[in-house]
TORKOL-4160 file (C-alpha; in steps of 0.2 Angstrom, whole numbers, padded with zeros to 4 digits, m for minus):
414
<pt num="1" X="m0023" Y="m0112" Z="0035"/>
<pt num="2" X="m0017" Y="m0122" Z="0051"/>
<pt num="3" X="m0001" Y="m0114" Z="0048"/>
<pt num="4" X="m0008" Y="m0095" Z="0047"/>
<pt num="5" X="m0017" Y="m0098" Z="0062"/>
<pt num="6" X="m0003" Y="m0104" Z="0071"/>
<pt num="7" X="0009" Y="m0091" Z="0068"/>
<pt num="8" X="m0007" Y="m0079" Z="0071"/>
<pt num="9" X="m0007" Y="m0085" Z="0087"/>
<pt num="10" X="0011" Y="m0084" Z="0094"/>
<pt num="11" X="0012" Y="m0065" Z="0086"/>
<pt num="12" X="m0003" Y="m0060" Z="0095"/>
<pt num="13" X="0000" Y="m0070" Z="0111"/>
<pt num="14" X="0018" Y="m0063" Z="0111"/>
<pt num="15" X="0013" Y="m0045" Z="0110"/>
<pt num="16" X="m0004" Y="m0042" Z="0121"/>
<pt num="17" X="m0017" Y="m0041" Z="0106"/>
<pt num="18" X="m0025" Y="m0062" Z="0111"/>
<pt num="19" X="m0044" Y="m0052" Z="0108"/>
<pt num="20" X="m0040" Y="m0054" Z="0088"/>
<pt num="21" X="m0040" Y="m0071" Z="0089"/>
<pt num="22" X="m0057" Y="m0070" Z="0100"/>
<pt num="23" X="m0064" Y="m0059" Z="0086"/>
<pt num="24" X="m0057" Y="m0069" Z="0072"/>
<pt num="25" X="m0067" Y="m0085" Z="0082"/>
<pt num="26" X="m0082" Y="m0073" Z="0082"/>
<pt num="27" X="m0085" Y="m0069" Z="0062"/>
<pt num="28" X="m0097" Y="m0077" Z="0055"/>
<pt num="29" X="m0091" Y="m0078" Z="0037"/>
<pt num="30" X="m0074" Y="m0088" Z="0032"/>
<pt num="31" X="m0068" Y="m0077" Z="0019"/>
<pt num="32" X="m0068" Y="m0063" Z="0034"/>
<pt num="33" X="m0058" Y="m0075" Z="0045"/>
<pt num="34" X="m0048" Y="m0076" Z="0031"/>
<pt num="35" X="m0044" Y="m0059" Z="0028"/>
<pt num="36" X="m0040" Y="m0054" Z="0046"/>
<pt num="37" X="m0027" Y="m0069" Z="0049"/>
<pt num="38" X="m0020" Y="m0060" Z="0035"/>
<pt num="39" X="m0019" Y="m0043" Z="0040"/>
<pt num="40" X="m0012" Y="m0047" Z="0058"/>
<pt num="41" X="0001" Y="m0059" Z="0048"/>
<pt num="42" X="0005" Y="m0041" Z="0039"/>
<pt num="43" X="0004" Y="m0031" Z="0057"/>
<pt num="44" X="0024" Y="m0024" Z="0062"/>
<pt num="45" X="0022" Y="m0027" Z="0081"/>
<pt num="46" X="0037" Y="m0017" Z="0088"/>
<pt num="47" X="0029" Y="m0002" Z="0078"/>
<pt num="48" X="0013" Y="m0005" Z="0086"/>
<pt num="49" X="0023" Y="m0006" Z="0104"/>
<pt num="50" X="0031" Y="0010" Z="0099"/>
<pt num="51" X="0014" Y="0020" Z="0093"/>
<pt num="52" X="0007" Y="0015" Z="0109"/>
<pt num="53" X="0021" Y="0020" Z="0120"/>
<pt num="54" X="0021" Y="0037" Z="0110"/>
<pt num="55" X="0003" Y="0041" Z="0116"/>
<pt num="56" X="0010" Y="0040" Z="0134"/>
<pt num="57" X="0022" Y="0054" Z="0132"/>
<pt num="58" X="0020" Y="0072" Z="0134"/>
<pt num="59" X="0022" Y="0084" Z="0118"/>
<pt num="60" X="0040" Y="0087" Z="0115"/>
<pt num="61" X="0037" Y="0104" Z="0111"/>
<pt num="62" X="0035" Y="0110" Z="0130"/>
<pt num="63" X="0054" Y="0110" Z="0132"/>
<pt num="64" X="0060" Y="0117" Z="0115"/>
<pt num="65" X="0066" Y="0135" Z="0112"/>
<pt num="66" X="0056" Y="0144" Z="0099"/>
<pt num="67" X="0061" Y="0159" Z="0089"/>
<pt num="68" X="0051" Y="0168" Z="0074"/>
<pt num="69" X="0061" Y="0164" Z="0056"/>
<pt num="70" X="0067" Y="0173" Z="0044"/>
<pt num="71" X="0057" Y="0176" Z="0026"/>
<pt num="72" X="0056" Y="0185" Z="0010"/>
<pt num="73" X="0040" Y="0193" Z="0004"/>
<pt num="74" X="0036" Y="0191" Z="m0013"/>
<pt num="75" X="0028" Y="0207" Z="m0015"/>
<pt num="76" X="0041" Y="0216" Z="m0009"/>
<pt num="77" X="0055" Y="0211" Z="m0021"/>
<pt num="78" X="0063" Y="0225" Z="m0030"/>
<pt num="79" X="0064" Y="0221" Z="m0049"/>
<pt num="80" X="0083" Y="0217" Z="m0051"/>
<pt num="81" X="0077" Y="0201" Z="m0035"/>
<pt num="82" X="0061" Y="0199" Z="m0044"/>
<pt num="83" X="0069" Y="0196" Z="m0063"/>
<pt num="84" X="0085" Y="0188" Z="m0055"/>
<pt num="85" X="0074" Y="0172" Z="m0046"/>
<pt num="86" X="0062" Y="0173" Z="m0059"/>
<pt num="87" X="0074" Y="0167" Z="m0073"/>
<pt num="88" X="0086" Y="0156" Z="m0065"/>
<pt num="89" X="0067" Y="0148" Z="m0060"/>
<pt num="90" X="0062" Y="0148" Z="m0079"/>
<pt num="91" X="0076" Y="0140" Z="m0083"/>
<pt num="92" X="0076" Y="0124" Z="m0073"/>
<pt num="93" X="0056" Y="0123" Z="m0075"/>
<pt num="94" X="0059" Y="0124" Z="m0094"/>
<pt num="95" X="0074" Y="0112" Z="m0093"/>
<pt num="96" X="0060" Y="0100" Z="m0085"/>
<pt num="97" X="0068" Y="0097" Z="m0067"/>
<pt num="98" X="0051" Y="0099" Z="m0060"/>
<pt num="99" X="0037" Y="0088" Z="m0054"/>
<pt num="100" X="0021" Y="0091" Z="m0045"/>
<pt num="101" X="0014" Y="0082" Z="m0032"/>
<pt num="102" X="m0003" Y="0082" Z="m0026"/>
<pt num="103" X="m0009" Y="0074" Z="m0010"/>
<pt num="104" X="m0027" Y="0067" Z="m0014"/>
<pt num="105" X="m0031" Y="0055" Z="0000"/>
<pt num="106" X="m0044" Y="0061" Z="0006"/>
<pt num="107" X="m0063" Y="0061" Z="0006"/>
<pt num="108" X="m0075" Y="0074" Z="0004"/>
<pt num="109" X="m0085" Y="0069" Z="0018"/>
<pt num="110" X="m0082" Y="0084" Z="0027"/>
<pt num="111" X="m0091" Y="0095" Z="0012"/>
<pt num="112" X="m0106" Y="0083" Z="0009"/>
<pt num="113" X="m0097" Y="0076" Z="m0005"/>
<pt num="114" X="m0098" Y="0058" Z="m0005"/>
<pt num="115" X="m0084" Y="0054" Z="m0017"/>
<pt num="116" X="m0062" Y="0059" Z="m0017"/>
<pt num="117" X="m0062" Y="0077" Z="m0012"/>
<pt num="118" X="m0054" Y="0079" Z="m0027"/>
<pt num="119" X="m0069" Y="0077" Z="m0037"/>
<pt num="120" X="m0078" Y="0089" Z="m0027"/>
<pt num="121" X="m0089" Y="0103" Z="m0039"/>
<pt num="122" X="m0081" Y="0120" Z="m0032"/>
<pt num="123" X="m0101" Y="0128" Z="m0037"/>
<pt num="124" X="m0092" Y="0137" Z="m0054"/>
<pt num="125" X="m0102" Y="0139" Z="m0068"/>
<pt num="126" X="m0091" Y="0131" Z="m0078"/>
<pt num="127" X="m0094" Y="0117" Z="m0065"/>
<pt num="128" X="m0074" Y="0114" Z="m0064"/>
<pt num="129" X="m0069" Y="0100" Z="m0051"/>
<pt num="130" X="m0056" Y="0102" Z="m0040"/>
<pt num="131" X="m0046" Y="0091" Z="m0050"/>
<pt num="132" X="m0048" Y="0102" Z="m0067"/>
<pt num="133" X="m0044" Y="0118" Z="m0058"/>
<pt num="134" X="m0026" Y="0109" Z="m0054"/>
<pt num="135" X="m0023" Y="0104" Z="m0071"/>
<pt num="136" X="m0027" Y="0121" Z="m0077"/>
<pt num="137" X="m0012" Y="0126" Z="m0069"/>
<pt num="138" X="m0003" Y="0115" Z="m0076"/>
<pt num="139" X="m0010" Y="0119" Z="m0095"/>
<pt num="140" X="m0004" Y="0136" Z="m0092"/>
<pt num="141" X="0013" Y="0131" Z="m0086"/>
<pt num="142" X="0014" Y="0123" Z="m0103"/>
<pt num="143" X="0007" Y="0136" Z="m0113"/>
<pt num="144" X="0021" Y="0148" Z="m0104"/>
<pt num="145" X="0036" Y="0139" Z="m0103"/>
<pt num="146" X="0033" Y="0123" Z="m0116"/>
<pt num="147" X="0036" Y="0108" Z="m0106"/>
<pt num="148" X="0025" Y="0096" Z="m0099"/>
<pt num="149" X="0028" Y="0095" Z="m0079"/>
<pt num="150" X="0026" Y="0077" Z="m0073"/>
<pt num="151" X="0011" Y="0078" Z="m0060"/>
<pt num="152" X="0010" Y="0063" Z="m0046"/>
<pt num="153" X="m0006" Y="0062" Z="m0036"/>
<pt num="154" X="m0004" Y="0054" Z="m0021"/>
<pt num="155" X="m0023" Y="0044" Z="m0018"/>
<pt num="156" X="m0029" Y="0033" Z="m0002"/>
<pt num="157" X="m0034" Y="0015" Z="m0001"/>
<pt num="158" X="m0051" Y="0021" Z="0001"/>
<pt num="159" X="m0051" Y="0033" Z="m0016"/>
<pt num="160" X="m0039" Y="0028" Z="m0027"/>
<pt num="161" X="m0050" Y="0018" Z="m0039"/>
<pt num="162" X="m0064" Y="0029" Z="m0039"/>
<pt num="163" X="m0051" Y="0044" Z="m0043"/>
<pt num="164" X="m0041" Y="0037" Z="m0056"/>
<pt num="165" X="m0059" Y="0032" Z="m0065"/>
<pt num="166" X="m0064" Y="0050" Z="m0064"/>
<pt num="167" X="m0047" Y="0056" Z="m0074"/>
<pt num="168" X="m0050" Y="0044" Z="m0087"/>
<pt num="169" X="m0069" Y="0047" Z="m0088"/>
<pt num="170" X="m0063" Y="0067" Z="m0091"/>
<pt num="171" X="m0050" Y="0062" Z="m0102"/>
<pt num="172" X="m0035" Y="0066" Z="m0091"/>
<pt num="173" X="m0043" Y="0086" Z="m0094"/>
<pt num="174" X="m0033" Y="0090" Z="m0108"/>
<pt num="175" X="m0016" Y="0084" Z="m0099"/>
<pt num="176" X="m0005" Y="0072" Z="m0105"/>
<pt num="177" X="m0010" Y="0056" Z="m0095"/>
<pt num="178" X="0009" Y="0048" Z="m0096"/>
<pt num="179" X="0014" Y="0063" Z="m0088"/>
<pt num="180" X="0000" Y="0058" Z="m0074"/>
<pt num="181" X="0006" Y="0046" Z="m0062"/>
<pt num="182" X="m0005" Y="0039" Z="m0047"/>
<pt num="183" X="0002" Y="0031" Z="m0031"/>
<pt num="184" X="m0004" Y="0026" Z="m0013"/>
<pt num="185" X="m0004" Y="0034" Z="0004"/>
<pt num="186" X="0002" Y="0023" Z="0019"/>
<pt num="187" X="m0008" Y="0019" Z="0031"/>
<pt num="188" X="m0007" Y="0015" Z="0052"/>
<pt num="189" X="m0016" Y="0003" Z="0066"/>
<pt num="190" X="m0029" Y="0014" Z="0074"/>
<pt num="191" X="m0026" Y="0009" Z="0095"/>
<pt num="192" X="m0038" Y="0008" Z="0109"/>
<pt num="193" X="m0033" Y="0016" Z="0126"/>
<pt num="194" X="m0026" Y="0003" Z="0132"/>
<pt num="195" X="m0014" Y="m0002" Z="0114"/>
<pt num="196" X="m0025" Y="m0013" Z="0108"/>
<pt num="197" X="m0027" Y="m0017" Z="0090"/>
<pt num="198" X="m0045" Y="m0013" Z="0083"/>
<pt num="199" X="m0055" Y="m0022" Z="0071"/>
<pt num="200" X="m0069" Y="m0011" Z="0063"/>
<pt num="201" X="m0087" Y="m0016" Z="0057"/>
<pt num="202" X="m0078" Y="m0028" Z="0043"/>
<pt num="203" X="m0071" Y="m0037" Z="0051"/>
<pt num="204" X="m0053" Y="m0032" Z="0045"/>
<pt num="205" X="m0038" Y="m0021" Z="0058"/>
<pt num="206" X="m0043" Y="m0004" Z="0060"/>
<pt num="207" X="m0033" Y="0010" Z="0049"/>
<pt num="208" X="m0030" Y="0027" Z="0046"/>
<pt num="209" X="m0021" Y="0036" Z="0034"/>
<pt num="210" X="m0002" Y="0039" Z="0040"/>
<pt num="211" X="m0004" Y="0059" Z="0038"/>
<pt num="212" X="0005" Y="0073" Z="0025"/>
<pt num="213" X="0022" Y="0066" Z="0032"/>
<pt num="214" X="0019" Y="0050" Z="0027"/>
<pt num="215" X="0023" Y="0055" Z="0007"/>
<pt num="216" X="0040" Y="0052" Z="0009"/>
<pt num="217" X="0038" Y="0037" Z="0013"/>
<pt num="218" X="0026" Y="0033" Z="0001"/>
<pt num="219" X="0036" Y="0041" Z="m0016"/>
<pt num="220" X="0049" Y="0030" Z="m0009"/>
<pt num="221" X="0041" Y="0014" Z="m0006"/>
<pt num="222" X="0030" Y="0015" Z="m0023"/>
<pt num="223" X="0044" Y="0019" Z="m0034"/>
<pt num="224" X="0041" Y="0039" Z="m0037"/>
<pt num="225" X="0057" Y="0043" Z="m0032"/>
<pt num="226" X="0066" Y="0030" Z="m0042"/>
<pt num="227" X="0054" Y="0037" Z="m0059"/>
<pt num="228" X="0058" Y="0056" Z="m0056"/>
<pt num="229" X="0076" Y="0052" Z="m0055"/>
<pt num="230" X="0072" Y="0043" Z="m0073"/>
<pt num="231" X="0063" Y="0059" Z="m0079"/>
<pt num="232" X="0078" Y="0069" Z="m0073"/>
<pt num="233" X="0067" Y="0078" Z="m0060"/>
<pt num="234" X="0077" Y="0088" Z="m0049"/>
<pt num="235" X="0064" Y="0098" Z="m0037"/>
<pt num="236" X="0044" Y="0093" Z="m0036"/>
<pt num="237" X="0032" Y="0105" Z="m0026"/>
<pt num="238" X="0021" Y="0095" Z="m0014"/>
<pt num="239" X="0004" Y="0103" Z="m0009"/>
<pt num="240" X="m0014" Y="0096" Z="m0004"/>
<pt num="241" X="m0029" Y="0094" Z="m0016"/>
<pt num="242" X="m0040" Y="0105" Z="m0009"/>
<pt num="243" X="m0031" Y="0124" Z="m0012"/>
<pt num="244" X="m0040" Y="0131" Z="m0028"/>
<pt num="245" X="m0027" Y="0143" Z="m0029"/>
<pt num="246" X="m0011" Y="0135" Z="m0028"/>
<pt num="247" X="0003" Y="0140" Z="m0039"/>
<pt num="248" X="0014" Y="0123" Z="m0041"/>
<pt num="249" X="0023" Y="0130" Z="m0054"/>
<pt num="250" X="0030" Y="0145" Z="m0046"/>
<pt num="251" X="0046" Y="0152" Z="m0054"/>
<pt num="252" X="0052" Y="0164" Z="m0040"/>
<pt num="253" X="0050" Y="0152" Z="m0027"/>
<pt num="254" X="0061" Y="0139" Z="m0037"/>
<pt num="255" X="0072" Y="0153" Z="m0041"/>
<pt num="256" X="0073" Y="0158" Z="m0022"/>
<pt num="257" X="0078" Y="0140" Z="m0017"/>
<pt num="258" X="0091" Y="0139" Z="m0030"/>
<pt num="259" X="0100" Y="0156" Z="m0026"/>
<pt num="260" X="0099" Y="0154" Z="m0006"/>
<pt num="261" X="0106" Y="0136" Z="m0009"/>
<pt num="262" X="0093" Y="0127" Z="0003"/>
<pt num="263" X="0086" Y="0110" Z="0000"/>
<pt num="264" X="0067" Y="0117" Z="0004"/>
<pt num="265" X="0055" Y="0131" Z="0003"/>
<pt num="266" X="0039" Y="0136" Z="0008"/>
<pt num="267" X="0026" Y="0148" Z="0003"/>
<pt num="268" X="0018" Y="0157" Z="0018"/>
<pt num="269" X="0004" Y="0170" Z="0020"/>
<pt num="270" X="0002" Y="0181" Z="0036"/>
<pt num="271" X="m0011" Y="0175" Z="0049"/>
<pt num="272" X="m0029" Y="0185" Z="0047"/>
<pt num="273" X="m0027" Y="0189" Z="0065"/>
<pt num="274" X="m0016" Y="0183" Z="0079"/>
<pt num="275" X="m0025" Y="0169" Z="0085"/>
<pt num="276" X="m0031" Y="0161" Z="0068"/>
<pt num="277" X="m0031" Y="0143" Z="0071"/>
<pt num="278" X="m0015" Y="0141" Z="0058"/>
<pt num="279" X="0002" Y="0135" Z="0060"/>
<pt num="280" X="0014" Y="0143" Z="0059"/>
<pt num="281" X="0033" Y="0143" Z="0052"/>
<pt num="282" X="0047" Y="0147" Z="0065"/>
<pt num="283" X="0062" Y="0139" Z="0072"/>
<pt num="284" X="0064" Y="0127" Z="0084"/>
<pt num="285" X="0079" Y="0124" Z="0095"/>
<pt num="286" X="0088" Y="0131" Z="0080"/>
<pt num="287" X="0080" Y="0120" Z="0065"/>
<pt num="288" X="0065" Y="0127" Z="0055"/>
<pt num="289" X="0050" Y="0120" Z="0059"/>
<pt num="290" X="0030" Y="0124" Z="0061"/>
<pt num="291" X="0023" Y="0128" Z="0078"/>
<pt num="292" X="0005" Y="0122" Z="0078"/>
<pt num="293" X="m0009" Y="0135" Z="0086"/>
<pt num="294" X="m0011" Y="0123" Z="0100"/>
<pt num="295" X="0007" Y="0125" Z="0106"/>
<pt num="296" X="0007" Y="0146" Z="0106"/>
<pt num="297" X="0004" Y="0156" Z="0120"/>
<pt num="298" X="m0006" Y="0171" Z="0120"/>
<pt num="299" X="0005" Y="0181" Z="0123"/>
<pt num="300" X="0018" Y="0174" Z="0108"/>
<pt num="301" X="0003" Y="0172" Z="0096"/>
<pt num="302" X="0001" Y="0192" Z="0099"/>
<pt num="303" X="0018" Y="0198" Z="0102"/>
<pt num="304" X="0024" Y="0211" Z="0088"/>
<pt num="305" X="0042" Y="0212" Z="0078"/>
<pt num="306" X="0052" Y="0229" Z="0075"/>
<pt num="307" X="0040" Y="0232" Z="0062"/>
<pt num="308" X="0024" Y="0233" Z="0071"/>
<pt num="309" X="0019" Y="0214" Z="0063"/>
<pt num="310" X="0015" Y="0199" Z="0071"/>
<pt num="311" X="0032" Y="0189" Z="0077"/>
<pt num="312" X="0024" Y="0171" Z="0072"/>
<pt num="313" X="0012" Y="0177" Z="0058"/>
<pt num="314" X="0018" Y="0166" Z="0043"/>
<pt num="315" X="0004" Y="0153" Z="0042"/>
<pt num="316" X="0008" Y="0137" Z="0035"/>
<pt num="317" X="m0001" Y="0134" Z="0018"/>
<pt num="318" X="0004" Y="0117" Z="0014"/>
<pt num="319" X="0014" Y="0124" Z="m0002"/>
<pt num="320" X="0032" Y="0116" Z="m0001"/>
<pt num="321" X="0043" Y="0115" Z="m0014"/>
<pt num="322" X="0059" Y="0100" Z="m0010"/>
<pt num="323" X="0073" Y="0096" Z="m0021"/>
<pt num="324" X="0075" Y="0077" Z="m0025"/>
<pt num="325" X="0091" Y="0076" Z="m0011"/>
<pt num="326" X="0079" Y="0082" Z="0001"/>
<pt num="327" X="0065" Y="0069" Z="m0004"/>
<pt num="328" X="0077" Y="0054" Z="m0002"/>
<pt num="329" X="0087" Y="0061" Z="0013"/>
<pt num="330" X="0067" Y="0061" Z="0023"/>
<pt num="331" X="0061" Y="0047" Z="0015"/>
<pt num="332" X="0076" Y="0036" Z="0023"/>
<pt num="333" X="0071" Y="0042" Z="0040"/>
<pt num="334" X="0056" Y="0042" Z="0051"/>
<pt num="335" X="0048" Y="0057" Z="0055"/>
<pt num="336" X="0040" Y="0056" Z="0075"/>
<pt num="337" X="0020" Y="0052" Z="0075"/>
<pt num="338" X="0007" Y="0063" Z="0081"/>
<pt num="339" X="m0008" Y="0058" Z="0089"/>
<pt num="340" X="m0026" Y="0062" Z="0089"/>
<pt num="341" X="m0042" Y="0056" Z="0098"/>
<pt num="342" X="m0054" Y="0050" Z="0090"/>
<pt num="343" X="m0068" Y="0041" Z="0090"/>
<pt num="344" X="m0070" Y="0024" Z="0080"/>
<pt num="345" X="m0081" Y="0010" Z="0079"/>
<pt num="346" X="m0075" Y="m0008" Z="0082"/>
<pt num="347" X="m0080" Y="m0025" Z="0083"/>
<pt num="348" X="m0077" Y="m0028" Z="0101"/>
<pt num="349" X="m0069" Y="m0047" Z="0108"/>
<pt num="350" X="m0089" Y="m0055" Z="0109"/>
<pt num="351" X="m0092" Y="m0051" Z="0090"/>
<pt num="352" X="m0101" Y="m0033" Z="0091"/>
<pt num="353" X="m0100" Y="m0020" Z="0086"/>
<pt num="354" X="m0098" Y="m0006" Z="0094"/>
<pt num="355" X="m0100" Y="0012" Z="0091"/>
<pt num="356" X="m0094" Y="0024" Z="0104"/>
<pt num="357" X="m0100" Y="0041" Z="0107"/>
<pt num="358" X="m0085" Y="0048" Z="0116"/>
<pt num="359" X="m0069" Y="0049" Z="0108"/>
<pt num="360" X="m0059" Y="0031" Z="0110"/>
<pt num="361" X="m0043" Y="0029" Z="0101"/>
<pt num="362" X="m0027" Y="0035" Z="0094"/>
<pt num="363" X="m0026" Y="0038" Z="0075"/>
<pt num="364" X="m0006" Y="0041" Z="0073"/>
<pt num="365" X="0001" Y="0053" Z="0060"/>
<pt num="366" X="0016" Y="0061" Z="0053"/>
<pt num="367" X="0019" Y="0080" Z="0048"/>
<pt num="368" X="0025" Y="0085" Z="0032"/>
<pt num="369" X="0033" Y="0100" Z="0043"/>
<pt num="370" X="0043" Y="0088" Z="0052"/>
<pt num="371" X="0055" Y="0086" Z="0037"/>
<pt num="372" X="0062" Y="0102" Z="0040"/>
<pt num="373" X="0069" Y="0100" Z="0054"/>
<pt num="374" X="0080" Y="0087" Z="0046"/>
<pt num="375" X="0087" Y="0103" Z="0035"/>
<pt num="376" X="0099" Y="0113" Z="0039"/>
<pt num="377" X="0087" Y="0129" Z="0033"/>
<pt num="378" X="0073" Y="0131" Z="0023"/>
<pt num="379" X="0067" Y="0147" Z="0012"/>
<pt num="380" X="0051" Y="0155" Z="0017"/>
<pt num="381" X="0040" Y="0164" Z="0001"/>
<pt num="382" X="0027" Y="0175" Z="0009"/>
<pt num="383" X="0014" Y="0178" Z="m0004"/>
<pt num="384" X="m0005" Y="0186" Z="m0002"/>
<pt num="385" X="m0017" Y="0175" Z="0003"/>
<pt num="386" X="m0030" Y="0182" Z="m0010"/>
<pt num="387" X="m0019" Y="0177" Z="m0024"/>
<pt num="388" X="m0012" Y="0159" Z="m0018"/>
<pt num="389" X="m0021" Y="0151" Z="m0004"/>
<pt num="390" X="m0043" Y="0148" Z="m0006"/>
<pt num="391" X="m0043" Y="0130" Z="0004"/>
<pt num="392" X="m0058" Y="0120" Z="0001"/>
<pt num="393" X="m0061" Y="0112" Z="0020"/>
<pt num="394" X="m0077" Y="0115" Z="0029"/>
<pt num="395" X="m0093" Y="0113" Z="0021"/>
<pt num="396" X="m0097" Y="0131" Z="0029"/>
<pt num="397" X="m0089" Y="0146" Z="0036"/>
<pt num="398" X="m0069" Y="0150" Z="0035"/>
<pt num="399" X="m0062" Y="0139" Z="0020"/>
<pt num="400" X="m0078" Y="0133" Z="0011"/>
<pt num="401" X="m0083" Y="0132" Z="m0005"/>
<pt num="402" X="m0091" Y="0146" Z="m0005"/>
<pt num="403" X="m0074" Y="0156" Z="0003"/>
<pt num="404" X="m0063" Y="0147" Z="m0009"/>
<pt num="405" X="m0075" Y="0150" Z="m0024"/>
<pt num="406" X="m0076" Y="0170" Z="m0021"/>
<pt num="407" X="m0056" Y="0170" Z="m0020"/>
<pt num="408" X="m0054" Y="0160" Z="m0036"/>
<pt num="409" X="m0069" Y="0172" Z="m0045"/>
<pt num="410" X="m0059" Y="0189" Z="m0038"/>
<pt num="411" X="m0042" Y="0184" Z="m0043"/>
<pt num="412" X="m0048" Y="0179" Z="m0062"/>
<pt num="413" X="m0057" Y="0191" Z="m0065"/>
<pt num="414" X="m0045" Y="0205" Z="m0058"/>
C-alpha cells in the first residue's frame, strides 16, 4: 500500500492532477481509497495531456476544402447492376465472410428506459425488444442464404452484464449463442476546464465512453479481430443498436464493395430537408469523410446539384459495412478525439460532491466516420429512409419510439 501511494504520488505530482491525492485523503471508506490509487495507477498521463491540449484547439474542419461525393442509389439500379452486386454479395455472404457488429453501449436513459437500450420495448404488440428485432434479421438471413452470420455486440462497462443476462434470459432468441459474442467499449478520463482529472460521486476517476470510433480499438484490444480472422470473416457491417430497421446483411451493398474494389461502404438516405440536424457524407480535402450539421453553411446545406437535389444530402445512418484489412489498418491507428461540454458531477478537492448546473467538462470522443478518411475511397449505397433507417433516440418527436415503431409497422405490413 505504501508503495501504491508512493508511486501515486510522483505520477500525480509530475503531471498537475496533486487534488486526487487530496480526494483520496478525503474518502471516508478504505476500500474507496483503494480503488482510486488504482485507477490513477491505470491513468496514461501523456494521453491525458494530449486530450486536454486538444480542447484548446479550434476545429480542424474551418481550413479544409469540402466537396459533395459521389454515390449509387439503390433504387435506381437497372437489373443487369441490380442481379450483378446481388450475386457476387450472395456468394461471399453464403460463403460465410461476413459478421455483424452491433454497437450496444449505451443506456436508455434518454427513453425512460432504465436498462441497456437494447432491451428497450419498441411498444409492438408482439412486445419485441430492440434486441429481438436484430436477431430477426439475422434469422432471416439464415433462412435465405443458410449460414449462421457471427453477430458481435459491442456493450459498456455500465451494461454489459445486465445485457448479456437478458440474452440468456430470452434464450439467445432463437440465434445460435456460439455465434453470439459479447465485448467492451473503451472508455476515457472526463476533464475539468482547467485538465484536471475528475472523480465522480464514488469516489473512482470520472469516464465516459470513448465514442463509435472507439470500436476499432476495442475489436482489437478484446480479440474480435483475432476470432473473425479464425472464423474466416472477411467483411463485418458495424451499425448502432437503436435502428429498427437496419439491414446488416445487405447483399447489394457487399456486392457494390466488392465490384468497386473499396475497402468500405456506407448506406446513406437523403436529408428530409436541407437543414435536418444529420451528417452528412462528402469529401474532405480529397478523402471521404462526414461533415457534421454544425460545420455547414446555410448556404451549402441548401445549395442544389445539376439535378435539382441537394449537393450534401446523403445523411449518415450509421450503417457501415468494412472489410477485415480495413478494420486492422484503423485499429492500428488513432483516430483525432472530439469534444463535448458537458456537465458532470464530481467530488471536489474538500471531499464534496458537487453537482454543477452549468456545463463543466470535456467528455472526449472518436468518430466512426473518421476511419474513412484513412481509405483511399469509400462506396456510398443510398437507400429510402422508410425502408432502412427508423432510429430509436428521443423519447419523443423526430426518431422516437413512436416514429421508429410506425416505420417498422408500414414496412412489414407493405
Amino acid at each position: 500500500m505504501e508503495e501504491k501511494l508512493k508511486q501515486v504520488k510522483e505520477a500525480t505530482e509530475k503531471n498537475g492532477q496533486e487534488h486526487l491525492l487530496n480526494i483520496y485523503n478525503k474518502l471516508p471508506d478504505e476500500e474507496k481509497r483503494q480503488e482510486l490509487l488504482d485507477d490513477i495507477l491505470t491513468v496514461d498521463f501523456k494521453q491525458v495531456n494530449k486530450l486536454y491540449d486538444i480542447s484548446k484547439q479550434p476545429p480542424a474542419f474551418k481550413n479544409s476544402v469540402i466537396e459533395p461525393i459521389s454515390y449509387v442509389d439503390k433504387s435506381k439500379l437497372s437489373k443487369t447492376e441490380y442481379e450483378d452486386y446481388e450475386n457476387i454479395g450472395i456468394k461471399e455472404i453464403k460463403d460465410g465472410k461476413l459478421a455483424v457488429v452491433t454497437m450496444a453501449g449505451g443506456q436508455g436513459t434518454r427513453l425512460g428506459h432504465s436498462g441497456p437500450k437494447g432491451t428497450f420495448d419498441l411498444g409492438l404488440d408482439t412486445h419485441k425488444s430492440i434486441f429481438e428485432i436484430l436477431t430477426d434479421t439475422l434469422i432471416e438471413a439464415r433462412k435465405e442464404y443458410g449460414v449462421d452470420i457471427p453477430w458481435y455486440i459491442m456493450t459498456s462497462e455500465e451494461n454489459n452484464d445486465e445485457t448479456q443476462k437478458f440474452f440468456k434470459d430470452h434464450n439467445f432468441f432463437g440465434y445460435p449463442k456460439d455465434c453470439i459474442t459479447f465485448f467492451k467499449q473503451g472508455k476515457l478520463p472526463m476533464l475539468s476546464t482547467d485538465g484536471k482529472l475528475l472523480v465522480n460521486e464514488d469516489g473512482r476517476l470520472k469516464e465516459a465512453a470513448d465514442g463509435h470510433g472507439g470500436i476499432f480499438k476495442s475489436l482489437l484490444n478484446d480479440g474480435m479481430i483475432y476470432d473473425m480472422k479464425a472464423r474466416n470473416i472477411e467483411w463485418a457491417f458495424i451499425g448502432g443498436v437503436d435502428n429498427v430497421l437496419v439491414k446488416p446483411v445487405d447483399p447489394i451493398l457487399l456486392g457494390l464493395s466488392i465490384k468497386k474494389n473499396v475497402l468500405a461502404a456506407v448506406k446513406s438516405i437523403v436529408k428530409a430537408h436541407p437543414h435536418e440536424k444529420v451528417g452528412v457524407f462528402c469529401k474532405r480535402d480529397g478523402k471521404p469523410s462526414v461533415i457534421e450539421y454544425s460545420e455547414i453553411s446555410k448556404d451549402m446545406a441548401e445549395e442544389l446539384d445539376e439535378n435539382g437535389e441537394l449537393k450534401y444530402g446523403e445523411s449518415n445512418t450509421l450503417c457501415n459495412l468494412f472489410s477485415l484489412k480495413a478494420i486492422e489498418k484503423v485499429s492500428e491507428v488513432n483516430l483525432p478525439y472530439h469534444i463535448a461540454f458537458k456537465k458532470a458531477s464530481y467530488i471536489d478537492k474538500n471531499g464534496e460532491i458537487v453537482k454543477p448546473s452549468e456545463p463543466n467538462a470535456y467528455k472526449f470522443e472518436a468518430f466512426l466516420f473518421d476511419a474513412f478518411e484513412i481509405l483511399d475511397d469509400i462506396a456510398v449505397l443510398r437507400v429510402k429512409r422508410e425502408e432502412e433507417f427508423a432510429p430509436v433516440k428521443n423519447a419523443e418527436g423526430a426518431d422516437s419510439p413512436e416514429t421508429a415503431r410506425k416505420l417498422y409497422l408500414d414496412f412489414h405490413n407493405s
